[in-house]
C-alpha positions in Angstrom: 24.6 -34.8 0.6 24.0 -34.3 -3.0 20.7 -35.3 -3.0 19.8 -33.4 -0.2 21.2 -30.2 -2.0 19.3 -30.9 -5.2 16.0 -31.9 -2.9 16.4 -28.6 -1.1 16.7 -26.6 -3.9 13.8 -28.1 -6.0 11.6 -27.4 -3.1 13.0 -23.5 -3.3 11.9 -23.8 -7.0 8.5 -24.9 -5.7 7.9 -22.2 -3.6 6.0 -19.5 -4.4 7.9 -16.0 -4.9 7.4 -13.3 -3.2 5.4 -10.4 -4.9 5.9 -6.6 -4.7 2.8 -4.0 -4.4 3.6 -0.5 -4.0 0.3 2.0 -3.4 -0.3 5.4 -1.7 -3.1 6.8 -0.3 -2.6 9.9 2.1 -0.1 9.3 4.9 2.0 6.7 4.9 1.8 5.9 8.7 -1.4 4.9 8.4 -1.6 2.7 4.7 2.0 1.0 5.9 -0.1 0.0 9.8 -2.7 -1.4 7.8 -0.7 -3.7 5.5 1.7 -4.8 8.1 -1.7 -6.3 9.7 -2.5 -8.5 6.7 -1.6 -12.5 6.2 0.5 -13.1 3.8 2.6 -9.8 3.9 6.3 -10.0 4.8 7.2 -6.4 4.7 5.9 -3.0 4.3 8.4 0.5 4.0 6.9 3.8 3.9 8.0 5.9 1.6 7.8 8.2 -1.8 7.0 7.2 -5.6 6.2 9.3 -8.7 9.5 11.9 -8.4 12.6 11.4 -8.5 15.5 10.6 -6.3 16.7 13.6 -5.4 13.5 14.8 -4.1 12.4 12.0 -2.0 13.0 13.6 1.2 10.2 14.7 3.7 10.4 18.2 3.7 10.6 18.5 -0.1 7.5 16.0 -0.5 5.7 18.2 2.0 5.7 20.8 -0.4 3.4 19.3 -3.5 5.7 20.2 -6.2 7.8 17.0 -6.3 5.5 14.1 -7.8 5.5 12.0 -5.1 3.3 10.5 -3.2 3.5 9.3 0.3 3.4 5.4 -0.4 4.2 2.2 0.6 6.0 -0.8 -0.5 4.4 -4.1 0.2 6.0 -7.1 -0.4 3.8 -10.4 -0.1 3.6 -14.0 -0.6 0.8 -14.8 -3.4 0.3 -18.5 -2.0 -0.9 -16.4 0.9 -2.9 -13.5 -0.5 -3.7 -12.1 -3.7 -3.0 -8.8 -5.1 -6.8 -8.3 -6.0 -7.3 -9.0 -1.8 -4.5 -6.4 -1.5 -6.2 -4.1 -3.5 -9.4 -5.0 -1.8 -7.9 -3.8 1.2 -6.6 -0.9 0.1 -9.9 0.5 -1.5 -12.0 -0.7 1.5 -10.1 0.2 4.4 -6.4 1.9 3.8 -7.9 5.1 2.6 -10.9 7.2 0.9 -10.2 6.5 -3.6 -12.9 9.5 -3.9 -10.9 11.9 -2.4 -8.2 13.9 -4.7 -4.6 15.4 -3.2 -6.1 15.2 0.0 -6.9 12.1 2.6 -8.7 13.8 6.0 -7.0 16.8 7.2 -4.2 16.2 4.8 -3.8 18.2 1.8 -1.6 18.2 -1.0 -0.6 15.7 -4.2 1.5 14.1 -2.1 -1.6 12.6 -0.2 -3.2 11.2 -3.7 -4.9 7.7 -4.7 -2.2 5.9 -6.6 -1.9 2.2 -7.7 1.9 2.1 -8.7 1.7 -1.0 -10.7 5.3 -3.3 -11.3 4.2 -5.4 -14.5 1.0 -5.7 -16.9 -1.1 -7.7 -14.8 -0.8 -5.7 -11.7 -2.0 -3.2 -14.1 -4.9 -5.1 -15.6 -6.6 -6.4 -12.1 -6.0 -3.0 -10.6 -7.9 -1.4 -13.4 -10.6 -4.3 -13.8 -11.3 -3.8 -10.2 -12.0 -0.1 -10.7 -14.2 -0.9 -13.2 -16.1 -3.6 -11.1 -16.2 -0.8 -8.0 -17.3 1.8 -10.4 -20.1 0.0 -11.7 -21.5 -1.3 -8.4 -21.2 2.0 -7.4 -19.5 1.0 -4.0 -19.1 4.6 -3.4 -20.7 7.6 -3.5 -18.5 9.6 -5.5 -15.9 9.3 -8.7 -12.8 6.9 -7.4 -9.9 9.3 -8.3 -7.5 6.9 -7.6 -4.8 6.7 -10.7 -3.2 3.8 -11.9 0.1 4.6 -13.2 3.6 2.5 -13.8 6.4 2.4 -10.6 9.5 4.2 -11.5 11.4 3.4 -8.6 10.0 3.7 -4.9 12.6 5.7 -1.9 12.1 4.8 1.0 11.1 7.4 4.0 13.3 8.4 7.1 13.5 6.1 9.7 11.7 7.8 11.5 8.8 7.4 9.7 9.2 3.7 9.2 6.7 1.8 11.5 4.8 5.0 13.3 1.7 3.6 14.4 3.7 1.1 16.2 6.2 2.9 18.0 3.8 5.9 18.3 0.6 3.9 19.3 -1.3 6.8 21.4 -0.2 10.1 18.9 -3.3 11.8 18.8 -3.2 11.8 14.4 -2.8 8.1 15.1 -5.6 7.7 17.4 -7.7 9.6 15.6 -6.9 8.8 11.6 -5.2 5.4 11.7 -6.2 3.4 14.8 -10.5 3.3 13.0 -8.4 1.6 9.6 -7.1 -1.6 11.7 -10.5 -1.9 13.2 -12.5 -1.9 9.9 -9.6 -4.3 9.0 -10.5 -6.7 11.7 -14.5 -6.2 11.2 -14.4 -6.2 7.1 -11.5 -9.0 6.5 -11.3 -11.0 9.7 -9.7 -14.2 7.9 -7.0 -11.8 6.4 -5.9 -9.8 9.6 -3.4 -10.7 11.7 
């Protein structure tokens, strides 16, 4: 039995941990349906980063003068996809990085471009790939989207936790966050699931 413990536990060792992103890019419902769609991701929460605690309620959010941001918390496995494809996602199909405080018909800081970075290499690719987006000029105005360290991240009421899913035919769904999954599928078809 010994063995087996000590063979179980080396192949724990041997597996590859689990990696936190956390980024925010106008509502939450739709950024947290389009991660929960990718290989390789275990988990996604909606919620708020950039404030503190005792503002990280909806209603107080809502109102721009808190420092959040509507984000999300994705946690993934790196053996199965990278934070650079993450970010790839993000920049391609979660949201518009050109647009500032606002994403579509929502307005506010709350609704900004933000890479929350947890350590200095999630801080280096995310600003190496602005660079590389910047200079192919993938887009056709300034990215906006900032780059910035994670405090802490709160998560959102349960209510808002999983919304496109329970909430499939909601006309802002339909209209906003139903088009990101199908550029998903049609830009990143080996990473949609």
């Amino acid at each position: 039995m010994l063995i087996f413990a000590l063979g179980a536990s080396l192949n724990a060792a041997a597996a590859p941990l689990e990696q936190t992103a956390v980024f925010a890019g106008g509502c939450f419902w739709g950024v947290d349906a389009v991660f929960k769609h990718v290989k390789g991701v275990t988990d996604v929460v909606s919620g708020y980063a950039g404030g503190d605690a005792a503002t990280a309620h909806y209603e107080q959010v809502g109102t721009g003068d808190t420092g959040h941001a509507e984000s999300v918390r994705i946690r993934f496995n790196p053996a199965q996809v990278s934070y650079q494809q993450l970010l790839q996602v993000f920049f391609s199909v979660a949201h518009d990085p050109t647009q500032l405080n606002r994403q579509g018909p929502d307005v506010g800081s709350q609704y900004r471009s933000v890479i929350f970075y947890g350590s200095a290499e999630q801080q280096k690719i995310a600003r190496s790939y602005i660079e590389q987006l910047t200079a192919a000029r993938t887009f056709p105005a300034p990215i906006v989207t900032q780059v910035v360290p994670l405090k802490a991240f709160y998560p959102a009421e349960d209510y808002h936790q999983n919304y496109l899913a329970l909430h499939p035919n909601q006309p802002y769904i339909v209209f906003n966050d139903k088009p990101k999954l199908e550029r998903l599928y049609r830009q990143f078809p080996a990473l949609y699931q």
